[in-house]
NUKOLTI-648222 format. One record per residue: chain; y, x, z of N, C-alpha, C in turn; residue number from 1; residue in one letter. Coordinates in pm, 1 decimal, decimal comma, m for minus. Example, Ala and Ser with C-alpha at 12.3 -4.5 7.8 and 13.67 -1.06 7.14 Angstrom:
! residues 2
NODE chain     n.yy     n.xx     n.zz    ca.yy    ca.xx    ca.zz     c.yy     c.xx     c.zz   n res
NODE     A   m569,0   1319,0    780,0   m450,0   1230,0    780,0   m330,0   1320,0    780,0   1   A
NODE     A   m225,0   1285,0    708,0   m106,0   1367,0    714,0      3,0   1290,0    787,0   2   S
//
This chain:
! residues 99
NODE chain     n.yy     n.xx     n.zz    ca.yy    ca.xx    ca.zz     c.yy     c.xx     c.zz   n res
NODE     A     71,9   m585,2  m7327,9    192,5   m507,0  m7306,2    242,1   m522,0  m7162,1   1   X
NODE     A    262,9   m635,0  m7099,4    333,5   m627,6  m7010,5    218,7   m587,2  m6852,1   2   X
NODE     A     77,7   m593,2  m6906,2      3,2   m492,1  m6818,6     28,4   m382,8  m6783,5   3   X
NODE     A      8,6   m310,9  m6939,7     51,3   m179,6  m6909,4    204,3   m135,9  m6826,9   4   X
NODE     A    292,7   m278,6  m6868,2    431,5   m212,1  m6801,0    368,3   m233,4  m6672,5   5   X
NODE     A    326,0   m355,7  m6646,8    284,4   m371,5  m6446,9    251,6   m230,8  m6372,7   6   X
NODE     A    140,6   m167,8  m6482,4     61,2    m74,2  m6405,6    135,4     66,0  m6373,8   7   X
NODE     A    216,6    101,2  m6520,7    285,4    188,5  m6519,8    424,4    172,4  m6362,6   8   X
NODE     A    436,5     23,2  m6375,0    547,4     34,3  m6225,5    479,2     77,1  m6072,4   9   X
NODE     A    367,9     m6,4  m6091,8    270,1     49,3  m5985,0    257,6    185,2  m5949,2  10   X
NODE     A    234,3    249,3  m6077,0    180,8    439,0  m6033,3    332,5    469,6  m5995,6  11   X
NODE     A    457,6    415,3  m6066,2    599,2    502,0  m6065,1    625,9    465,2  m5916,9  12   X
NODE     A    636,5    346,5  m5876,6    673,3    363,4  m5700,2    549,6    392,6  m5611,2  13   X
NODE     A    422,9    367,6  m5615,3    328,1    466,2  m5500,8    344,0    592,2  m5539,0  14   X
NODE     A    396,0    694,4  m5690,5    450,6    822,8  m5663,6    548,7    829,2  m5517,1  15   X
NODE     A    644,4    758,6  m5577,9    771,0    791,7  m5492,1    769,8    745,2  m5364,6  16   X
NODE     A    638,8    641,9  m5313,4    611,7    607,9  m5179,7    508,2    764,2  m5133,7  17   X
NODE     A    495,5    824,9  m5198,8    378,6    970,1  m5141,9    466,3   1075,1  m5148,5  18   X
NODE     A    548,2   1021,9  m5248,6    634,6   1175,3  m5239,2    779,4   1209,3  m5113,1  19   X
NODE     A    806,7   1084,3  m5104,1    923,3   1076,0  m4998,7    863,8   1027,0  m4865,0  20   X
NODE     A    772,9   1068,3  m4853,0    675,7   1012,7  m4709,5    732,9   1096,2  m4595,6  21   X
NODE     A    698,7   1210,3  m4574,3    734,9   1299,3  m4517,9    857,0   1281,3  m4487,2  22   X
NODE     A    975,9   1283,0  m4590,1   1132,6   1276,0  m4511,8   1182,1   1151,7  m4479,6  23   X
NODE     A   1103,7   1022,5  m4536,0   1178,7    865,6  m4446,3   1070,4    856,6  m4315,0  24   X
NODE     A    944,9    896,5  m4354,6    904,8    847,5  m4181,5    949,7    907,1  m4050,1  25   X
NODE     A   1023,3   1041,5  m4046,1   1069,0   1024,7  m3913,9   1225,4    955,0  m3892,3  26   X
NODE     A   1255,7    944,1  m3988,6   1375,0    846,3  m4006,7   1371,0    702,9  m3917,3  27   X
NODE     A   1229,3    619,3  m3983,4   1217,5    531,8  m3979,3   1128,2    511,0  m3804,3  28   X
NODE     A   1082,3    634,0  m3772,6   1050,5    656,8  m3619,9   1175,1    636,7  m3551,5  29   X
NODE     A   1255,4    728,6  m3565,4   1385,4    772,0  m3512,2   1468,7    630,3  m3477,0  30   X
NODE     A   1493,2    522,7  m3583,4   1537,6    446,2  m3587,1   1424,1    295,4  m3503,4  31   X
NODE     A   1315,7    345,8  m3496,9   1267,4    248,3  m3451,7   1280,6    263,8  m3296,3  32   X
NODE     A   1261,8    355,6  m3227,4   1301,4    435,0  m3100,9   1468,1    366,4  m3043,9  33   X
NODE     A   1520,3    399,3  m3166,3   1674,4    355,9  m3077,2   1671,9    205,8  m3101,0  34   X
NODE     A   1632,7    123,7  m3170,6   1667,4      8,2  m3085,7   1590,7     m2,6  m2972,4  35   X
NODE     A   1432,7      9,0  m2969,2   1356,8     m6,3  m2849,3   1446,9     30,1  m2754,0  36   X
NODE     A   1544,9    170,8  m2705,4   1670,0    191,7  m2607,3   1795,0    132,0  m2623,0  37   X
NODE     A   1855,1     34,0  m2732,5   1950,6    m55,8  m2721,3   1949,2   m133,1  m2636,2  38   X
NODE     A   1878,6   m160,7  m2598,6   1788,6   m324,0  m2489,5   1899,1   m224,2  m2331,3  39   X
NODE     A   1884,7   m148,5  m2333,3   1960,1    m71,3  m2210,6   2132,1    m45,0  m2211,4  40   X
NODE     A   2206,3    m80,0  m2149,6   2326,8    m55,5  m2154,7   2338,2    125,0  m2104,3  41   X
NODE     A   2314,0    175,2  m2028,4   2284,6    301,4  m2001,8   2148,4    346,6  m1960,7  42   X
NODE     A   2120,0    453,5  m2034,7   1998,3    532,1  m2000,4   1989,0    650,8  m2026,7  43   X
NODE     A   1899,5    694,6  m1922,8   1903,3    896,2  m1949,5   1736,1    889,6  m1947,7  44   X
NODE     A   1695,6   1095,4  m1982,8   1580,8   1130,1  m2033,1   1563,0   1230,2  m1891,5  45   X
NODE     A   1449,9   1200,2  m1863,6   1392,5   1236,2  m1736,6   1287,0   1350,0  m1805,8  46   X
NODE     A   1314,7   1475,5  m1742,0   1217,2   1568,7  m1827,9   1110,9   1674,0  m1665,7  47   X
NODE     A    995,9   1630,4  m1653,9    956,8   1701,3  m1564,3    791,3   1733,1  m1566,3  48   X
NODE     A    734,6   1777,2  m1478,9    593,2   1750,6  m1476,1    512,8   1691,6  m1431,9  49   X
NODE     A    393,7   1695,4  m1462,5    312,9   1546,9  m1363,0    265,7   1597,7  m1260,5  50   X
NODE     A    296,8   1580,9  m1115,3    270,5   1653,7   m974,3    131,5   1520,8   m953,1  51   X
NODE     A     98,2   1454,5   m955,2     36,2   1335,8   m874,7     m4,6   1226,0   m947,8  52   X
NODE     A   m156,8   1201,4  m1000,1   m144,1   1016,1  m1048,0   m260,9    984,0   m970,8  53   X
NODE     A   m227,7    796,5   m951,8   m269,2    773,4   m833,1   m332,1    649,2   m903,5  54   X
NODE     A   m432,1    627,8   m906,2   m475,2    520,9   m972,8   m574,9    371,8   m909,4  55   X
NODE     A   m491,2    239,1   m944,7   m493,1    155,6   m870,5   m484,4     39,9  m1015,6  56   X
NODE     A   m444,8    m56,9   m994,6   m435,1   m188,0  m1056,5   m340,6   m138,5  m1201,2  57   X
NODE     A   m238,1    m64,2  m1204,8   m174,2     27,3  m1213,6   m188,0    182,7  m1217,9  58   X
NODE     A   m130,3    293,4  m1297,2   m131,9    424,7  m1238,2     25,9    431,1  m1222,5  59   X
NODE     A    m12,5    522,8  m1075,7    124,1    551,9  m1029,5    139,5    738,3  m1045,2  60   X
NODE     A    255,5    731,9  m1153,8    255,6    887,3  m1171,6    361,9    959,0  m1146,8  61   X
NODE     A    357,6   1025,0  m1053,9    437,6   1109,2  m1002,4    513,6   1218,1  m1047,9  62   X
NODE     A    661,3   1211,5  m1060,9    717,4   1316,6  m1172,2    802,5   1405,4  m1110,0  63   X
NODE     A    815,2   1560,5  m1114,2    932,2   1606,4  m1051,0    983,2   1715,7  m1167,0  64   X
NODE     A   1109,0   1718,4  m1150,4   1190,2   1810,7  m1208,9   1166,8   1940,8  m1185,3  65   X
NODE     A   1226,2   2055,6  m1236,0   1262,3   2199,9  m1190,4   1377,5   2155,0  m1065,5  66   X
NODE     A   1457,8   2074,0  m1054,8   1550,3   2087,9   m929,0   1477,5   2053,8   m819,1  67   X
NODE     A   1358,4   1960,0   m815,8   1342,1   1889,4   m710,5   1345,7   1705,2   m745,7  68   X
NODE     A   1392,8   1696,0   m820,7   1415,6   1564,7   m790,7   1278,1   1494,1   m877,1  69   X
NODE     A   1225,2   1389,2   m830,1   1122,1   1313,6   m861,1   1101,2   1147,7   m894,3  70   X
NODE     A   1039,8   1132,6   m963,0   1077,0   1029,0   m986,0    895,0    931,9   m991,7  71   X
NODE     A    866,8    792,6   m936,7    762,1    729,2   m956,8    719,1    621,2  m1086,2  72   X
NODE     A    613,1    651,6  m1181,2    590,7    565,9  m1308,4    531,8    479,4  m1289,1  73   X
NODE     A    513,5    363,3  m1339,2    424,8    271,3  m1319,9    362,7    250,6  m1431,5  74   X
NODE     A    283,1    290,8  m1479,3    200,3    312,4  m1601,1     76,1    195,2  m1650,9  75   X
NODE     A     40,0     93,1  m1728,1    m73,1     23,1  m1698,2   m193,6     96,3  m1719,3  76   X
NODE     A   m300,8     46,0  m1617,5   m408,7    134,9  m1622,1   m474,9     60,2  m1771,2  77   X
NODE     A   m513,3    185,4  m1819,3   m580,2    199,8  m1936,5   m674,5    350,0  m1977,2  78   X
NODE     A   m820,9    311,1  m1999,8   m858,1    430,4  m2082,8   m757,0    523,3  m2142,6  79   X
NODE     A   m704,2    520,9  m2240,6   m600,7    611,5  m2275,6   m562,5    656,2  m2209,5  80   X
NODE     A   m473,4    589,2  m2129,1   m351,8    673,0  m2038,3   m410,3    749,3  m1918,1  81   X
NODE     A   m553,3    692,6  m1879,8   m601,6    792,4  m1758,3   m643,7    931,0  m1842,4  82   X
NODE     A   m704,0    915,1  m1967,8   m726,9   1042,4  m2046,7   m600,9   1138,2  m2098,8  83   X
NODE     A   m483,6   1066,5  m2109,4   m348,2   1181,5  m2154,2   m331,0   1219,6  m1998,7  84   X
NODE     A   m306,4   1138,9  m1861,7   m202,9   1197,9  m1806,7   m313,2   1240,1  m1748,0  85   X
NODE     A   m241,8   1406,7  m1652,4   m333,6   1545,4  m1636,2   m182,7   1592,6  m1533,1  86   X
NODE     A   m211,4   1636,5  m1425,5   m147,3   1684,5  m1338,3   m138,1   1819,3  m1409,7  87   X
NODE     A     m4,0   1844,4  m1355,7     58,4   1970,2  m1418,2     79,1   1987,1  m1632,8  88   X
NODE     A     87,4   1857,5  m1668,1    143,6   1877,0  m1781,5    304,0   1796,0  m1776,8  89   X
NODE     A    355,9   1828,7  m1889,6    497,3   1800,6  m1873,5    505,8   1661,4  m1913,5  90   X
NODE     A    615,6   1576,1  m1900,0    647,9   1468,4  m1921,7    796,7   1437,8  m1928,0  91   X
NODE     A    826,6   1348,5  m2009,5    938,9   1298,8  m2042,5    954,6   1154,6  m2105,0  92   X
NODE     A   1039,7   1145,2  m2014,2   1061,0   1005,7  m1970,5   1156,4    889,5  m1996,9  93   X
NODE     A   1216,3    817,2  m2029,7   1348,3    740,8  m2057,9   1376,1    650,9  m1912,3  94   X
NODE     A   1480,0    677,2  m1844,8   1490,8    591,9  m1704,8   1633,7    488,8  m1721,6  95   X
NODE     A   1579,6    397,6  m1779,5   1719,1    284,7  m1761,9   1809,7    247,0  m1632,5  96   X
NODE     A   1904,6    266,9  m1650,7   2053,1    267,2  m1525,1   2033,3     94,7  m1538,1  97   X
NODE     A   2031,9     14,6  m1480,7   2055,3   m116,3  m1407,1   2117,1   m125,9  m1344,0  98   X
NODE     A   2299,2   m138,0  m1337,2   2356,8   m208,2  m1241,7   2341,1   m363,9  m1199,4  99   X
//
């Protein structure tokens, strides 16, 4: 008896872990994101394209706005990241204020 109850609890919450997947995981993104930006007393979102990466010990990637204004990344060099970043795609950025 108390198998069958085990098993029966088993199938009743991996239902409800498959069925509510979709609407808690970006929740649980969302929320994981803002503390990673708590750590900052002020910060803004830098939205521009990639003009320039320069690759060294480090990639250094070069960002400018539609106004003009630009900004330098310091990215660690990695397989990955030399394969995403691509001059002339967009980027967006989080730039922490440090007084």
């Amino acid at each position: 008896l108390f198998g069958w109850i085990a098993g029966r609890w088993v199938q009743i919450m991996l239902f409800h872990v498959i069925a509510f997947f979709p609407i808690i995981s970006p929740l649980f993104s969302a929320a994981r994101k803002n503390v990673e930006l708590r750590r900052y007393p002020y910060a803004g979102i830098f939205t521009g394209r990639v003009e320039d990466v320069r690759i060294g010990d480090a990639l250094d990637v070069h960002v400018t706005d539609e106004s003009g204004r630009s900004i330098t990344i310091n990215v660690p060099n990695t397989s990955q990241n030399i394969d995403r970043l691509q001059c002339g795609l967009s980027a967006i950025t989080v730039v922490p204020f440090v007084f």
